[in-house]
DSSP file (Angstrom, degrees, kcal/mol; ACC not computed):
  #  RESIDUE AA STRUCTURE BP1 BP2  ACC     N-H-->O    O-->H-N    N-H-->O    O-->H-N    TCO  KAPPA ALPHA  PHI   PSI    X-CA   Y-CA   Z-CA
    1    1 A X     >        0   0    0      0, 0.0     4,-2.3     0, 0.0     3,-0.3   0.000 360.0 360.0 360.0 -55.6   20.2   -1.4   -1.4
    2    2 A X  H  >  +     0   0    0      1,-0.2     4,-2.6     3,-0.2     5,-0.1   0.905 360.0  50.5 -39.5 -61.2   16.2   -1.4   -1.6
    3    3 A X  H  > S+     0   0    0      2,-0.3     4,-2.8     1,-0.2    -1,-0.2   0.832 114.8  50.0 -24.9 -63.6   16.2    2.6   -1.6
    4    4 A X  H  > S+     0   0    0     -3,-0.3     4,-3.2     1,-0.3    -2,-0.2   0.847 115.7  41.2 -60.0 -43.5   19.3    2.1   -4.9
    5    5 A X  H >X S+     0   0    0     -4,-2.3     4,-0.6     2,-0.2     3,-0.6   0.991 114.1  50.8 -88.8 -41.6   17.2   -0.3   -6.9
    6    6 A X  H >X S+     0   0    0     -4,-2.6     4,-3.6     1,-0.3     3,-1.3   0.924 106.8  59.1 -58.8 -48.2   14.0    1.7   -6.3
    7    7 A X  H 3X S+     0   0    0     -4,-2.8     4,-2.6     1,-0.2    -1,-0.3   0.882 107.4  42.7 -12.9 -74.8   15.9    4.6   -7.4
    8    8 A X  H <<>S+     0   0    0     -4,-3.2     6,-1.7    -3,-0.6     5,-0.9   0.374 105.1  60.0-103.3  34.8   16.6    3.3  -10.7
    9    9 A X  H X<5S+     0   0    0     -3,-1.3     3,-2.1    -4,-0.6     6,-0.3   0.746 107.7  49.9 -96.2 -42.4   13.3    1.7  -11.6
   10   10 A X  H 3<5S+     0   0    0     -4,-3.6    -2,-0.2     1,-0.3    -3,-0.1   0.946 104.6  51.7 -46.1 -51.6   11.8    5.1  -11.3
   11   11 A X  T 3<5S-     0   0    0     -4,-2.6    -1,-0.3    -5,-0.1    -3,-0.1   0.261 112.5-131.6 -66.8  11.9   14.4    6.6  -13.5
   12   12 A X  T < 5S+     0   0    0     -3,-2.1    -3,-0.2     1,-0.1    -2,-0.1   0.717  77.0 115.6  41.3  41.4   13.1    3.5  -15.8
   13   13 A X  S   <S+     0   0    0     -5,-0.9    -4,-0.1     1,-0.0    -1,-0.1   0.784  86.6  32.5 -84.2 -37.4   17.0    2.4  -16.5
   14   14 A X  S    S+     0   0    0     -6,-1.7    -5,-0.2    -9,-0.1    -6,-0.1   0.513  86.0 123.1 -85.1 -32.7   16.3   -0.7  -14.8
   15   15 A X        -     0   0    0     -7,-0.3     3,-0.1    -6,-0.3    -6,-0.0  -0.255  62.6-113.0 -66.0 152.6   12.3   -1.7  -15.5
   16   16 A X        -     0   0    0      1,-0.2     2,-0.6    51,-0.0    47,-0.1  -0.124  48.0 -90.6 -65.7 167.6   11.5   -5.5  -17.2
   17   17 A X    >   -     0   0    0     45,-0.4     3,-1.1     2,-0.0     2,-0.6  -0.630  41.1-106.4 -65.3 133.1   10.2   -5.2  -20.4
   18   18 A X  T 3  S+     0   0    0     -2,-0.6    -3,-0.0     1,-0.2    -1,-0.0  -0.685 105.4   1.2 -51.9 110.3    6.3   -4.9  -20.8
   19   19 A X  T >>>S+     0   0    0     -2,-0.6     3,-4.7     4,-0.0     4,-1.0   0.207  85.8 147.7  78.0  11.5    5.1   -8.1  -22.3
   20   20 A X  I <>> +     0   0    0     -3,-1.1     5,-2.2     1,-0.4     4,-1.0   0.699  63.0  69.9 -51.5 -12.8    8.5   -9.6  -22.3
   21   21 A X  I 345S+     0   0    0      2,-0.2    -1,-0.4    -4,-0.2     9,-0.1   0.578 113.8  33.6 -86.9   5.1    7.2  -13.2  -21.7
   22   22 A X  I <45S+     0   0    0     -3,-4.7    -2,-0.2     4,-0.0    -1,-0.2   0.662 129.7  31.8-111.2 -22.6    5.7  -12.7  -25.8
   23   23 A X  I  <5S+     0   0    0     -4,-1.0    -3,-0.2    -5,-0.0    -2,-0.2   0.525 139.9  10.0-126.4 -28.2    8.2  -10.6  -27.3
   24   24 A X  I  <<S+     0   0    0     -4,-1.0    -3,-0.1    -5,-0.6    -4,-0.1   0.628 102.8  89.6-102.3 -55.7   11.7  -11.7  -25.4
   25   25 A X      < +     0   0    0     -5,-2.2     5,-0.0     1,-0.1    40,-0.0  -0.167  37.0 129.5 -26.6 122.5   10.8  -14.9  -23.4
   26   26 A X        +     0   0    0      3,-0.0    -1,-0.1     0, 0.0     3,-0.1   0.118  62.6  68.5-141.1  35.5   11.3  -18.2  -25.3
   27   27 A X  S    S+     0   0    0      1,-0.3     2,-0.3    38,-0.1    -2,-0.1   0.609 106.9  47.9-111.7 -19.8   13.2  -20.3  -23.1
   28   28 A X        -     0   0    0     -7,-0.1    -1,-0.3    37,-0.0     2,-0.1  -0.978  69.5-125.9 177.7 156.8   10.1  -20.4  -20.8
   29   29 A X     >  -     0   0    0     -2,-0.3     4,-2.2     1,-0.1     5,-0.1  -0.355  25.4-130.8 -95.1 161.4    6.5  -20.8  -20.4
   30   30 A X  H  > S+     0   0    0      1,-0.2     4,-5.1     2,-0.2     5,-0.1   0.865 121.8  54.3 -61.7 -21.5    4.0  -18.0  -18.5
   31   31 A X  H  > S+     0   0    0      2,-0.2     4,-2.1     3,-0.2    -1,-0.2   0.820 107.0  54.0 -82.7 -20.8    2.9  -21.7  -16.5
   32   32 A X  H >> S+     0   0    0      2,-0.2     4,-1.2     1,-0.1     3,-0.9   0.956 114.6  38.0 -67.5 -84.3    6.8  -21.9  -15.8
   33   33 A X  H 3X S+     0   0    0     -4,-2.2     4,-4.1     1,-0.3     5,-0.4   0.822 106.6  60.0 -22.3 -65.9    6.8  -18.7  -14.3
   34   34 A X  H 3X S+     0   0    0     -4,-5.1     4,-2.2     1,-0.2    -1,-0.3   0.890 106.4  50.9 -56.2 -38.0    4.0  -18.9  -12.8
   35   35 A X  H << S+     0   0    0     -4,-2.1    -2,-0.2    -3,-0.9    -1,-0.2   0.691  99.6  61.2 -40.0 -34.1    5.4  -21.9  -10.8
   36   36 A X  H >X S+     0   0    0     -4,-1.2     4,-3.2     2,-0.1     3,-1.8   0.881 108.6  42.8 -79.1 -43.1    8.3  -20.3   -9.8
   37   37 A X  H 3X S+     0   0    0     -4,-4.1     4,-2.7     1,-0.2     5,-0.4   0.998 104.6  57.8 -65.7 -41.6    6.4  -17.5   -7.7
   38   38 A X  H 3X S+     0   0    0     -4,-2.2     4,-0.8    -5,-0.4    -1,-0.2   0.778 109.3  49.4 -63.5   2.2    4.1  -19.4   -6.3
   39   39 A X  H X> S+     0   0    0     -3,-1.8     4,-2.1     2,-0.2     3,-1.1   0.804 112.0  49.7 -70.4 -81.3    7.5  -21.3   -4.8
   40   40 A X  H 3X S+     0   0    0     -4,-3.2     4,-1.5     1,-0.2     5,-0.2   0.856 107.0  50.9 -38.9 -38.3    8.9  -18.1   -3.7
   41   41 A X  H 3X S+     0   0    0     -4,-2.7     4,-2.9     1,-0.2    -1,-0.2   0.928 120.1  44.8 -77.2 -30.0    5.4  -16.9   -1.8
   42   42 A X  H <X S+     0   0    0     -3,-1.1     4,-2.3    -4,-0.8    -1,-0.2   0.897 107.9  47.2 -68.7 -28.5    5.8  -20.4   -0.1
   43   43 A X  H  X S+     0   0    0     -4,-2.1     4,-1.7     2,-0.3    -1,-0.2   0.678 117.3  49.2 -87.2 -35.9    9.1  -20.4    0.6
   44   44 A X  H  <>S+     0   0    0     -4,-1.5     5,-2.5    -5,-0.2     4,-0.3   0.774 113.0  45.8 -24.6 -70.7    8.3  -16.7    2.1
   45   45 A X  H ><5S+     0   0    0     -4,-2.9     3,-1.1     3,-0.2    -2,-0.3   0.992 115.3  46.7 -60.2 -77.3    5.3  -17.8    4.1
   46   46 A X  H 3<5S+     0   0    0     -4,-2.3    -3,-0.2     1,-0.3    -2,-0.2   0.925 121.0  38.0 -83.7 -58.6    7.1  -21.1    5.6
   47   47 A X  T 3<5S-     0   0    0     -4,-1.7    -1,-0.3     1,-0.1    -2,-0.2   0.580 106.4-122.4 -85.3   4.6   10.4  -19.1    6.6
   48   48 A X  T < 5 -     0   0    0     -3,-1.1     2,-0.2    -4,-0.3    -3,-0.2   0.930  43.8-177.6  72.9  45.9    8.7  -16.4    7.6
   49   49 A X      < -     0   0    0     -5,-2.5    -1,-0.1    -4,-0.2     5,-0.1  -0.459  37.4-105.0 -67.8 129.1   10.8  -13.9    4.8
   50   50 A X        -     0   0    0     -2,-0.2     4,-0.5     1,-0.2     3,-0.3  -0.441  36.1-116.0 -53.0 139.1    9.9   -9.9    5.0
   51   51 A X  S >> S+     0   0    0      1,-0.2     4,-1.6     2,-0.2     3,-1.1   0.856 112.0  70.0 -55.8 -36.9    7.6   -9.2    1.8
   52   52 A X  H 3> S+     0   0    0      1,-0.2     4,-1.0     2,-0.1    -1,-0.2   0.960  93.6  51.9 -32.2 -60.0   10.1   -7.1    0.7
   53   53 A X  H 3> S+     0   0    0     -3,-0.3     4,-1.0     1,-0.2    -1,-0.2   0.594 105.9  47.0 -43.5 -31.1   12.1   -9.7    0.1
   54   54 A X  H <> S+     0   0    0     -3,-1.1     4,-3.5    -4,-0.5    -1,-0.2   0.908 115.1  56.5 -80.2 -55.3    9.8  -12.1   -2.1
   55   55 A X  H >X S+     0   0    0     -4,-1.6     3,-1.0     1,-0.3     4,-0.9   0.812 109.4  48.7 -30.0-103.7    9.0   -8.3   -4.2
   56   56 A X  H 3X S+     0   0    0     -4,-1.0     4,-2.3     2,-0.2     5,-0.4   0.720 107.4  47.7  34.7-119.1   12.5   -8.1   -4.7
   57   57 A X  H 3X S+     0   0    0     -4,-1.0     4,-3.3     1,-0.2     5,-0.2   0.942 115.0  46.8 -38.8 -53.7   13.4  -11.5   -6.0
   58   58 A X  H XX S+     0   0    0     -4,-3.5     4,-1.7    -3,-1.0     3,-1.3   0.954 108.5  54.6 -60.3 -59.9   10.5  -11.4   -8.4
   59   59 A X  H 3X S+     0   0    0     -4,-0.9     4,-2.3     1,-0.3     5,-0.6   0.959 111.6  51.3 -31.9 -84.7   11.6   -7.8   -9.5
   60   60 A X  H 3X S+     0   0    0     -4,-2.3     4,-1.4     2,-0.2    -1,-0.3   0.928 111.5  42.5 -30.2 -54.3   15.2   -9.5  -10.1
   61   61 A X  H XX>S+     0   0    0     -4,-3.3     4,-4.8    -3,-1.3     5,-0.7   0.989 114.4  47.1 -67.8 -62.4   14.0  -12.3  -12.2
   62   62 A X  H 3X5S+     0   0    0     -4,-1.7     4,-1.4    -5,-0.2   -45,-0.4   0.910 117.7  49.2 -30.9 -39.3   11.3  -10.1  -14.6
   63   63 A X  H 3<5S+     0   0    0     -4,-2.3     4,-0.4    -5,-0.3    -1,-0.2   0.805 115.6  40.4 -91.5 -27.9   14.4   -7.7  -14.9
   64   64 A X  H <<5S+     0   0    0     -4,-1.4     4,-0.4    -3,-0.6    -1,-0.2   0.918 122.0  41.5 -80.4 -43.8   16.9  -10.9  -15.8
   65   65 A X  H ><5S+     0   0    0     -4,-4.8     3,-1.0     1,-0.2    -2,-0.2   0.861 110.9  55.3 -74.8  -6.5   14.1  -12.9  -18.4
   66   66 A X  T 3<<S+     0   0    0     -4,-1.4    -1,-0.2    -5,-0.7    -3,-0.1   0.875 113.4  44.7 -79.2 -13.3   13.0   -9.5  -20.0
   67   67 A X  T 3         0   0    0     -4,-0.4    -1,-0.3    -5,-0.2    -2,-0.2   0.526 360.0 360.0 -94.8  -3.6   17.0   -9.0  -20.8
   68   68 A X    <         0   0    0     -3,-1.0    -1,-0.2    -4,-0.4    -2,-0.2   0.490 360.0 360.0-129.0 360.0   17.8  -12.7  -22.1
């Protein structure tokens, strides 16, 4: 699955938008954001999550607000 999604971020089908939290974002703040990762690195760190995994998730979210 990692290997599939890396795949199509090269091929740039897949990548967030660049600035998207100025130009898509308005349903949430960068301090919003910034809250939710620092959740995820904890939540990482305490359950003892591969770094992949946290990467990932953030990669999944950028890629959901840059679309909505």
């Amino acid at each position: 699955m990692y290997k599939h999604l890396h795949k199509l971020e090269v091929e740039g089908k897949n990548r967030p938008l660049c600035g998207y939290m100025e130009k898509v974002q308005n349903c949430i703040s960068e301090h919003m954001l910034e809250v939710l990762v620092d959740w995820l690195v904890e939540l990482v760190e305490e359950y003892k999550f591969v770094s992949n995994t946290l990467y990932l998730t953030i990669s999944y979210i950028d890629r959901y607000l840059s679309n909505s």
